[in-house]
C-alpha positions, 0 to 999 in steps of 0.5 A: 815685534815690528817686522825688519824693515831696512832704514836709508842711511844717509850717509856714513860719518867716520864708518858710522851710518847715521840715518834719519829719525822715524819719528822725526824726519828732519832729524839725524841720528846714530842711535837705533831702537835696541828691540826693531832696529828702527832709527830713533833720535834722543828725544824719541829714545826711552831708556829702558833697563835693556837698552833704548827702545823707540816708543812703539816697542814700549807702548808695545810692552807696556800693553803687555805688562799692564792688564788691570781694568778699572774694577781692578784698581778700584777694589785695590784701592778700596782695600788700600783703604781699608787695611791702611786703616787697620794697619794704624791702629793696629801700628798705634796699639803695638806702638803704644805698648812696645815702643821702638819694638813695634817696628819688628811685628809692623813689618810682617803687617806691612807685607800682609797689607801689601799682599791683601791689596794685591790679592784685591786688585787680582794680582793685575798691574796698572800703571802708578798703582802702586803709588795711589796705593801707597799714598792711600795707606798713608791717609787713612794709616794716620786715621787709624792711628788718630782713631786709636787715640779715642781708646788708648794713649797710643804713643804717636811719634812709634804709631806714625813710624809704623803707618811710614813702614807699612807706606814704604812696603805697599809701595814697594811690594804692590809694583 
């Protein structure tokens, strides 16, 4: 956290202190960093869920909740791959004999595949993951699901349902 540090005000407008931008001198501003205090104008202001903060505190945090290395998004994505392909033609085999149904069994394979990307990539964060994870099971979820057209008449309006279930999960879960 940045040490207290007291602003200048430049002057008072109606009993408000309204002081100059850290990031931009030449700027006025009422609005204060919810985490330091420091003076931050609207562009430099990033909303967060708790309030505004000023882009030193969130490079700050972010530093903190990111901690994946390279290694880490690549196996996640490797098995990204890999179950996202799986879970095609799993989808399209259970598509291809229960119909509408299938979207019942595909939901606990979604949460099975989201969970082997994050055990992948060993449970570390990194920023986007979830969505280059997400966009890998849809890619290779539709080969699964055109590679088990080679064994079975699968029926691909269900088959593609299934793949857009097991995408929405990973997306969501893999956060």
């Amino acid at each position: 956290m940045a040490e207290a540090q007291e602003w200048k005000v430049l002057y008072y407008e109606d009993g408000v202190p309204v002081y100059a931008c850290a990031y931009h001198p030449d700027r006025e501003t009422t609005l204060r960093c919810g985490r330091c205090g420091r003076p931050i104008c609207t562009q430099c202001a990033v909303l967060t869920d708790v309030g505004y903060r000023c882009p030193d505190c969130v490079a700050e945090l972010r530093g903190r909740f990111y901690h994946a290395t390279p290694r880490h998004v690549v196996t996640a994505l490797l098995a990204a791959a890999g179950l996202g392909w799986l879970a095609g033609l799993v989808g399209g085999v259970l598509a291809s004999f229960l119909g509408i149904w299938s979207i019942f069994l595909v939901l606990p394979l979604a949460g099975g595949v989201a969970e082997g990307i994050w055990r992948a990539g060993a449970r570390h964060r990194a920023p986007h993951l979830h969505v280059y994870a997400a966009a890998v099971v849809l890619l290779t979820g539709i080969l699964g699901v055109f590679s088990g057209l080679f064994f079975l008449p699968i029926n691909l309006p269900f088959a593609l349902i299934a793949v857009a279930v097991v995408t929405a999960v990973v997306y969501r879960r893999v956060q």
